[in-house]
N, C-alpha and C positions, 0 to 999 in steps of 0.2 A: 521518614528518612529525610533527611538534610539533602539538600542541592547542591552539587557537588560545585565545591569550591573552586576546582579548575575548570569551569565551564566557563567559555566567553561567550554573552550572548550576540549573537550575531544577524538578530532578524532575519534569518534565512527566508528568499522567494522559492518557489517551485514553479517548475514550467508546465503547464496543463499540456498532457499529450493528446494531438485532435484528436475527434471520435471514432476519424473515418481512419486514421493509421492501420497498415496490417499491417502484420510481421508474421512468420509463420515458426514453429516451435524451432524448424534446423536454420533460423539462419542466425546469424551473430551481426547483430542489430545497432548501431551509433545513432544514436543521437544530438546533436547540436543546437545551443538557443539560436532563436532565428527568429522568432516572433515575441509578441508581447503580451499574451497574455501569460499572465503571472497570478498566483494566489500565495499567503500568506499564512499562517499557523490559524490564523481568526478563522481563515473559510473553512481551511480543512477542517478542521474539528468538527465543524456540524454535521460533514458528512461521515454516513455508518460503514465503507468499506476501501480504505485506499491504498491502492499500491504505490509503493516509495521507490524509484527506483535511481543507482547512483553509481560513479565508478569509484573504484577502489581507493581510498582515502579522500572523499570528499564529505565524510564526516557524518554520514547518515545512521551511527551506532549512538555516536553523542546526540546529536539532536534530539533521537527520539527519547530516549535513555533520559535526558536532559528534560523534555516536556510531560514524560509521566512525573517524573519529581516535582515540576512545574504546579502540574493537575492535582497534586497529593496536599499540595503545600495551598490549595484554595480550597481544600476539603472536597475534590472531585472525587471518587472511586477512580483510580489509575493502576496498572500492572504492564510492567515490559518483562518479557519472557525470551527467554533463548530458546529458539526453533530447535536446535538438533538434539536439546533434553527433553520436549515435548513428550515426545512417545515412547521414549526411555524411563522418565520418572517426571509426570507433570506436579508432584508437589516442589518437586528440588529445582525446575525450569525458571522459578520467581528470582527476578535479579532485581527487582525495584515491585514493591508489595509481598503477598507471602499466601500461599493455599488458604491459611485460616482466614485473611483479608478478603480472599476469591468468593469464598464460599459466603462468609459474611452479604456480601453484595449479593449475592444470588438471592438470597434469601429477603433480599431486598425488591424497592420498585423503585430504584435509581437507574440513572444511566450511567454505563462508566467506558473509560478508552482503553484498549488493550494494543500496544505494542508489542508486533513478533517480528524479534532480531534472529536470523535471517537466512533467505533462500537459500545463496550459497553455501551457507554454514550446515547449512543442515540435510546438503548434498555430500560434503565430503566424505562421509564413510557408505553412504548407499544412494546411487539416484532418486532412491523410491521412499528415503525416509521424510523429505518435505511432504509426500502425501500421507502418511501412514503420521507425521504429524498434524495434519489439517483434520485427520479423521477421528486423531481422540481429543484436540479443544475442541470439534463438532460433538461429542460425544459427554464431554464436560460440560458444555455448553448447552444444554439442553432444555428449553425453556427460557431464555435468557436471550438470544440470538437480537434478537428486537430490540434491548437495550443495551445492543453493545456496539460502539465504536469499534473497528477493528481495523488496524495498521500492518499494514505487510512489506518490511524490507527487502529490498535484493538488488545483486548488481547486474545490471543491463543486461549481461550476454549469459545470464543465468535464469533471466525470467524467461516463461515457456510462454508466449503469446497467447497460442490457443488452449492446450490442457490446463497449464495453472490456472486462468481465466474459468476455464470451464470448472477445475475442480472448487474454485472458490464461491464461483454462483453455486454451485451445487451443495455443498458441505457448510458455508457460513451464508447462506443467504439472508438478505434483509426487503423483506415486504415491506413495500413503499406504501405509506396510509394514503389515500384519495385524496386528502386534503394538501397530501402536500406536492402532489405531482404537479410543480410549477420549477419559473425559471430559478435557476440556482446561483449561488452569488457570484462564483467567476465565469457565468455567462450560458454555461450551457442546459441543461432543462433535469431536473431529478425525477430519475425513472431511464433517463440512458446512459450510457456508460461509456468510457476512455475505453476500459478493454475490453468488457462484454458485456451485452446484455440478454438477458436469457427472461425466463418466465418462472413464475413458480406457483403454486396454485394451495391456496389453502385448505381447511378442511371443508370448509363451506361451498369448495367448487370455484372461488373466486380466482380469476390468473392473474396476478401484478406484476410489472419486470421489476426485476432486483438490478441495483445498481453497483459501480464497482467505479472507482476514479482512480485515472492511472497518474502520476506525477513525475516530473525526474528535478531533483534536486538542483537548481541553480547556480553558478558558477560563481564564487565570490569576487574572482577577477576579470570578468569580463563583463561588458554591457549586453544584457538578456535584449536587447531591440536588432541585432545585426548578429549573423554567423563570423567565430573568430577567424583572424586570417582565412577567408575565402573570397575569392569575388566570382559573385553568384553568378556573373558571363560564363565565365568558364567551368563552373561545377555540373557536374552533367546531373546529379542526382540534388539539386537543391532547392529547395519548395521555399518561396519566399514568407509563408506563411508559419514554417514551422521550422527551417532550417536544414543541419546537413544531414542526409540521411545515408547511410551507407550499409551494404549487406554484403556477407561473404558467406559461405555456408561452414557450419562448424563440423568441426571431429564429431567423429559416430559415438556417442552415449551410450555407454550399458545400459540393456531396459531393467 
């Protein structure tokens, strides 16, 4: 597939969310650039599990959408999927590659990236189908988990801090190899995680934690070194290291 011709490339930065951030599943969560650590599409990549997170039209469909074609077009194995076809019909899900592409790879000893467009998309007709999607590309994914990149969209006040976290170490984890439990390129150490880290234990009895890096897409008009309009004397809630942070608690959620 061709790279779509309306795609401006626009070097997108992402803002690494600290380790130690909490949020907890009810609160409806803002984030603000406020610091400087930044990574770019190079770091991501290497790593195998990241949450994208971004507010509503800040362009986080294109981007990804935009870098599997990217990956296709230097002969990487690349698939972007739309979350809320997942568990409804995962051949029809392929928006950029195709099942027989998928399967192809599997069958393979490549690495390849898979982008899933997204959280809230795939809340809208049931709370419960973003997990009942995780649980059948867990289920497709069988064998494979280890060579697979995997990209997870959604917008801010739709990520569940602690459950999705939890069901993703759970359902796509990736066993970190010994060799490579060192520091990681934007700074922080592979083996712990922006939003969770958990353990998983192989067949052998071995426990590695699996990792999981949380992002939020960077603001193309503002300078990522300073929170916009605030001055941080008067913010009651603002971390000079990471920005503004604000919480309110959300409407009750059907389970």
């Amino acid at each position: 597939m061709a790279i779509s011709e309306d795609y401006i490339e626009l070097e997108r930065l992402f803002l690494i969310i600290p380790e130690d951030f909490k949020a907890k599943d009810d609160d409806d969560t803002q984030l603000r650039p406020g610091f400087h650590k930044t990574v770019g599409w190079a770091e991501l990549l290497i790593e195998h599990r990241v949450v994208i997170l971004a507010e509503p039209g800040a362009g986080k469909t294109w981007e990804i959408r935009h870098k599997a074609e990217q990956l296709r077009q230097d002969g990487k194995p690349s698939f972007f999927l739309r979350l809320e076809h997942v568990s409804k019909n995962f051949d029809l899900a392929f928006d950029v590659g195709s099942i027989e592409e998928f399967k192809a790879w599997q069958q393979s000893d490549r690495e390849a990236w898979i982008f899933l467009d997204s959280v809230d998309e795939a809340r809208l007709d049931d709370p419960r189908d973003f997990s009942l999607a995780v649980r059948k590309l867990a289920m497709e994914m069988q064998g494979t988990l280890q060579r697979a990149h995997v990209f997870i969209t959604s917008r801010l006040h739709e990520w569940r801090w602690d459950s999705d976290a939890a069901l993703i170490a759970e359902k796509l984890p990736y066993r970190i190899p010994d060799q490579l439990v060192s520091v990681a390129p934007h700074g922080g150490h592979v083996g712990t995680s922006s939003v969770s880290s958990s353990k998983s234990t192989s067949e052998a009895g071995v426990s590695r934690e699996t990792s999981q890096l949380a992002v939020s897409v960077a603001p193309l008009t503002q300078d990522c070194q300073s929170a916009p309009n605030i001055d941080p004397r008067s913010a009651r809630n603002f971390d000079p290291t990471w920005g503004w942070v604000s919480r309110r608690p959300r409407p009750e959620r059907r389970s």
